[in-house]
C-alpha positions in Angstrom: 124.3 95.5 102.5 120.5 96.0 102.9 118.7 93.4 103.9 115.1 92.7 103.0 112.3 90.3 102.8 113.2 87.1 100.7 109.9 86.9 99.2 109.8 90.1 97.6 112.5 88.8 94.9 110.0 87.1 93.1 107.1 90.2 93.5 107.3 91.9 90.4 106.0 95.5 90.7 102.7 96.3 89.4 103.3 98.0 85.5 100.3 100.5 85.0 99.0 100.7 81.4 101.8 103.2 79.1 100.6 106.9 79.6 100.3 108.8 76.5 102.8 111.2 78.1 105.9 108.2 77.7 104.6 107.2 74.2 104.9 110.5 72.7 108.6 111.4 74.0 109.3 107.4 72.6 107.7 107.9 69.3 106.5 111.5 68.8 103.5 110.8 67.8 100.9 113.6 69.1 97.3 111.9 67.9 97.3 109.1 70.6 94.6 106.8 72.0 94.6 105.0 74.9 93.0 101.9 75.1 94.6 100.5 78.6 93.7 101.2 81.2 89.6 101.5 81.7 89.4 105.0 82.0 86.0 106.4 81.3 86.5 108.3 77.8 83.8 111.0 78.5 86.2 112.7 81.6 84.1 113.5 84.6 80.5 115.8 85.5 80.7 119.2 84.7 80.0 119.1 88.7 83.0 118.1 89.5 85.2 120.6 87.5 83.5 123.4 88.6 83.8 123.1 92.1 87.6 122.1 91.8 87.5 125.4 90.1 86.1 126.8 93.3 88.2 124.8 95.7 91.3 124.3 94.2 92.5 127.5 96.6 92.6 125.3 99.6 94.6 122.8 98.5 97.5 124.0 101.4 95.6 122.5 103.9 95.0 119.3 104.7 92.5 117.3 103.8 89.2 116.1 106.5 90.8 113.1 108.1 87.0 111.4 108.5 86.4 112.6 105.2 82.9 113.5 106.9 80.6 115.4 103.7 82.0 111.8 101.6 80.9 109.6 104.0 77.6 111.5 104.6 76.8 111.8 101.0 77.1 108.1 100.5 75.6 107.1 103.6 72.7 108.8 101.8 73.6 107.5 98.6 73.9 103.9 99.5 71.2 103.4 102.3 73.8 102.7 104.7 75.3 104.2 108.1 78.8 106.1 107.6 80.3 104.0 110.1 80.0 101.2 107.7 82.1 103.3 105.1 85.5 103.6 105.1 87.6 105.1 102.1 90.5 104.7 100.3 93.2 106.3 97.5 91.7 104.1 95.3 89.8 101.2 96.5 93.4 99.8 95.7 94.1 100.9 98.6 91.5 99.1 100.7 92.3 95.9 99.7 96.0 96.8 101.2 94.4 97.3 104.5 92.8 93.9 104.1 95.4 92.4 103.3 97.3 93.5 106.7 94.2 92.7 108.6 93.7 89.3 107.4 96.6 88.1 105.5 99.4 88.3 107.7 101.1 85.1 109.2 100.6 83.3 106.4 96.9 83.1 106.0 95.6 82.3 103.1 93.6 83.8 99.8 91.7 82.5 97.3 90.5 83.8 94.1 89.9 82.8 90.2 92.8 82.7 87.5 92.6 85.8 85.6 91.8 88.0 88.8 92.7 91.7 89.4 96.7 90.9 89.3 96.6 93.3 93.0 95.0 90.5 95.5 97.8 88.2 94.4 100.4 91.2 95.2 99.0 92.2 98.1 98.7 89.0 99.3 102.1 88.4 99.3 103.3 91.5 100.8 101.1 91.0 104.0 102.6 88.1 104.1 100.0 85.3 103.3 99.5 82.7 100.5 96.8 82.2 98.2 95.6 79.6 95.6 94.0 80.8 92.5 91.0 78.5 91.2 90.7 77.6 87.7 88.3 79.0 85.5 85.6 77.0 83.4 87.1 76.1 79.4 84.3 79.0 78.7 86.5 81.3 81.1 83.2 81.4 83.3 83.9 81.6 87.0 82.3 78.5 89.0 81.5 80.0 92.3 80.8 76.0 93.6 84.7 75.6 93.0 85.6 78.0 94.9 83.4 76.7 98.6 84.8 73.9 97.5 89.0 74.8 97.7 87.8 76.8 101.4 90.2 75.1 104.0 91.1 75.8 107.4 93.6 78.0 106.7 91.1 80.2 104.3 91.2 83.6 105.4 89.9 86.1 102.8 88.5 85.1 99.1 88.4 88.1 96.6 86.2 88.0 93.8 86.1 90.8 91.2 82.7 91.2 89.2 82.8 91.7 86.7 86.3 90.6 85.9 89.4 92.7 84.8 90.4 91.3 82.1 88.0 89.0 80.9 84.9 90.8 81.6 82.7 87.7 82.9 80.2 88.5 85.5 79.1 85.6 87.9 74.5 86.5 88.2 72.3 87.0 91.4 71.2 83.7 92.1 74.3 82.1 91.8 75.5 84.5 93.5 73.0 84.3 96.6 73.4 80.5 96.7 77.1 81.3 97.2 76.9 83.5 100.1 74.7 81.4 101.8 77.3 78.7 101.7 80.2 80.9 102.8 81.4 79.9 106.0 81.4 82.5 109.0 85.4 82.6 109.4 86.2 83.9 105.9 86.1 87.2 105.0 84.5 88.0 101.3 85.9 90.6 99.5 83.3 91.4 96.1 84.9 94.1 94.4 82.8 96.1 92.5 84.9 98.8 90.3 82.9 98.0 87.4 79.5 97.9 89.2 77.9 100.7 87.6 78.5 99.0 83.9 77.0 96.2 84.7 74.5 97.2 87.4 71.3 96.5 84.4 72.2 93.1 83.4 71.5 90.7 86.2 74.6 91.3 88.3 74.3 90.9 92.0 74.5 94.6 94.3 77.0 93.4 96.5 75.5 95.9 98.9 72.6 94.4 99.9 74.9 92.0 101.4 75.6 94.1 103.8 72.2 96.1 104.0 70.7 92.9 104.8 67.7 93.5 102.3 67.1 89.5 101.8 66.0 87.7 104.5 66.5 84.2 103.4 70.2 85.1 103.5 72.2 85.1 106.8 74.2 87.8 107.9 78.4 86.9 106.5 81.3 88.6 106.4 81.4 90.6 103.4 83.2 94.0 102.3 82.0 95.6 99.0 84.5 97.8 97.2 83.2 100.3 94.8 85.6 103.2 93.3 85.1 106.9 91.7 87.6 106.0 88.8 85.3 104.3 86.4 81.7 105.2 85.1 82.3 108.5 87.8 86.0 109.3 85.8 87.7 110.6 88.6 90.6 107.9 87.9 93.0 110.9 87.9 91.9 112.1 92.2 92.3 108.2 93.4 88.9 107.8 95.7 87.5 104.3 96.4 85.4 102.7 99.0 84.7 100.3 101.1 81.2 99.1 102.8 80.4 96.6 105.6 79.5 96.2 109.0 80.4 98.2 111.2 82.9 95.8 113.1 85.0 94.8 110.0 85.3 99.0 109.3 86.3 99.2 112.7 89.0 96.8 112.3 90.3 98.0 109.3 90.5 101.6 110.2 93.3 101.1 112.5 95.6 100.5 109.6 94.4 103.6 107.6 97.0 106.2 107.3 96.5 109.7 108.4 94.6 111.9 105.2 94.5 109.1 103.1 92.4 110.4 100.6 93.1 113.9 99.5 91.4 117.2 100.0 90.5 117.3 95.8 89.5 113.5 95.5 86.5 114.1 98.8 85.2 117.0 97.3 85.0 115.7 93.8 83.3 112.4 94.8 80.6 114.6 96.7 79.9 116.4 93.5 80.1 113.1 91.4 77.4 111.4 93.3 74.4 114.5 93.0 75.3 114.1 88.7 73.7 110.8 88.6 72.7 111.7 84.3 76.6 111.9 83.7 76.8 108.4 85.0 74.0 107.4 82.9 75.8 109.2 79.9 78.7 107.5 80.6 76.7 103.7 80.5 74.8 104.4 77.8 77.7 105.1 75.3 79.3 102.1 77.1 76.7 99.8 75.8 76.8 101.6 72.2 80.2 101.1 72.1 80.3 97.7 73.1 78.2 96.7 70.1 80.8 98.4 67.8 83.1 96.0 69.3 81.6 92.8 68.6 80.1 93.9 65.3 83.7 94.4 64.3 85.5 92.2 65.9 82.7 89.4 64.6 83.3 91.0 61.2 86.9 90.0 61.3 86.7 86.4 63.3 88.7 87.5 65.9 87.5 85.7 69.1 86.3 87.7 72.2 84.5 87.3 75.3 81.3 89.6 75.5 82.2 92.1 79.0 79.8 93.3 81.7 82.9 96.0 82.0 84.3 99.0 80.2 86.9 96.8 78.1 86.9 94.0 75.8 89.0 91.0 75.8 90.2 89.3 72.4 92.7 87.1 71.1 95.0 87.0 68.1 97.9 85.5 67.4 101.4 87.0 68.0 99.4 89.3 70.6 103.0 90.7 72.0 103.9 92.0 68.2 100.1 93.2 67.9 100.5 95.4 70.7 103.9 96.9 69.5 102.3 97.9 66.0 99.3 99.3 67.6 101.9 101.4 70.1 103.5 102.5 67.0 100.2 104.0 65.7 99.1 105.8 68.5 97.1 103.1 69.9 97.5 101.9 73.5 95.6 98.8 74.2 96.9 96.5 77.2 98.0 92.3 77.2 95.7 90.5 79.3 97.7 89.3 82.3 98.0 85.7 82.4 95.9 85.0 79.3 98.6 84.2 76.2 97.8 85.5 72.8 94.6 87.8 73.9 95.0 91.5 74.4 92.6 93.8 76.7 91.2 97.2 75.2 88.8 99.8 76.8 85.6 101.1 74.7 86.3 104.3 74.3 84.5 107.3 72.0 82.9 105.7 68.7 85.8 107.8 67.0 88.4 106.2 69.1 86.5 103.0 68.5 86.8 103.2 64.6 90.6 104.3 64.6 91.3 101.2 66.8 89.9 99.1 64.3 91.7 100.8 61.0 94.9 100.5 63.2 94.4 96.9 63.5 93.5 96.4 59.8 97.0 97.7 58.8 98.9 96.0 60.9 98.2 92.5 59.6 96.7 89.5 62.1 96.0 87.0 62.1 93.3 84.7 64.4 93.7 82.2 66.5 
């Protein structure tokens, strides 16, 4: 009999939102709308589809290794040097490689309840442990809590902001204060998939961090991770990326695989970064829809928590049954991992929007 790790009985893989593919062999129903998983409902810059058009051709080869035009066009992009990038399938796939950098031997994590459900995964598969600190009765994230749980065996603390699911976003001078207090031996992972969604409204730029803009703040040891499959919809191609100093990079490019990131995914991301208007686009009817969403769910005294994100987190009761009825109308929202009762959906086209809402209606709920 195979033998394997003991503590992967208890890791439970990681389910994806269902794809509209599964739903309409289970229920053939052709008009579906997904809700789940944070996709960015407009698709991707005419850019990008053109010159996968051109490209697509030289897909038999293998991809740049150093993914040199990516790195360069960020490097640009971002005001830093390309040996402080380094790039993953997915920035998933980055916090993998931290995780068997700085997790192994039983090192420990920390992050908030109600993080990305990954660090906890990850964390466990390289090996280490990790605490998860409570959040406020407001489901605010006290940053103060978390310098306060730091211990000896504190290796890595991952925050998300803004949050998936709850959408909470911790500000700048909050934020700053933090930093300062981080110690020198911990490694601080700000993940920033969401960034460009919340980028207007008082959240931090994890970069400068590492650009070193702010003098009153000393240098720490900080890794920003920022991905193409949000507000850039290139979810489909997997492209993330990592920036910090140049040391850390170093370190974690010795667990990189070979042609990581594929030949499609570079090239698109190169062409995503010069349509900065699509981006823009994609915000902008971010923040229309977002106001649909509280209007209506305000309307109907069902209790959410306003986002900085792509996705809105609200609560009724009987969520799991919710969910089902909305499956069986062609509309795939998501629970909220380790919240009870409270569902997760994405803002999607105002039309999309609407039929969410009339779905709801005739299902019957009821608030909690």
């Amino acid at each position: 009999m195979l033998e394997f790790p003991e503590y992967l009985k208890d890791i439970k893989p990681y389910q994806p939102g269902k794809p509209v593919e599964e739903l309409q062999r289970e229920l053939n129903i052709k008009n579906i709308i997904k809700l789940a998983s944070n996709e960015n409902p407009f698709g991707c810059s005419l850019f990008v589809k053109k010159a996968v058009e051109r490209n697509a051709i030289h897909i038999n080869r293998y991809p740049d290794g150093g993914a040199y035009y990516l790195k360069e066009a960020l490097s640009k992009f971002l005001s830093v040097q390309p040996e402080q990038i380094i790039l993953g399938n997915g920035s998933n796939e980055i916090i993998d490689m931290i995780g068997r950098v700085f997790l192994s031997g039983g090192k420990e994590a920390l992050f908030f309840e109600g993080s990305f459900v990954v660090y906890r995964l990850i964390t466990r598969l390289s090996g280490g442990k990790f605490r998860e600190i409570p959040l406020e009765c407001d489901f605010s994230r006290n940053l103060n809590r978390l310098l306060d749980e730091i211990s000896d065996k504190t290796s890595v603390i991952f925050i998300d902001n803004p949050c998936n699911p709850t959408g909470f976003a911790n500000k700048k001078e909050e934020f700053h204060d933090f930093v300062r207090k981080l110690p020198d031996n911990v490694l601080l992972v700000i993940d920033e998939a969401y960034f460009e969604y919340a980028a207007d409204h008082g959240v931090p730029d994890g970069i400068n961090y590492v650009r070193r803009i702010n003098p009153e703040i000393p240098e720490k040891n900080i890794i920003v991770l920022r991905t193409f499959s949000k507000a850039y919809g290139l979810a489909g191609l997997r492209i993330g990326y990592g920036v910090a100093k140049k040391e850390i990079i170093q370190i974690l490019e010795k667990v990189r695989q070979p042609f990581n990131t594929n030949y499609l995914a570079q090239l698109s991301a190169v062409e995503a970064l010069k349509d900065q208007d699509f981006v823009k686009f994609s915000v902008e009817q971010n923040e229309k829809g977002k106001e649909l969403f509280y209007e209506e769910f305000e309307r109907r005294k069902i209790f959410y928590l306003p986002t900085y994100g792509n996705f809105i987190m609200f609560r009724v009761e009987d969520s799991r049954r919710v969910y089902e009825e909305l499956l069986k109308r062609g509309v795939i929202v998501r629970p909220a991992f380790g919240f009870e009762d409270f569902l997760r959906v994405s803002i999607g086209r105002e039309e999309e929007n609407i039929s969410f809402f009339k779905a709801l209606d005739s299902i019957g709920y009821s608030c909690k």
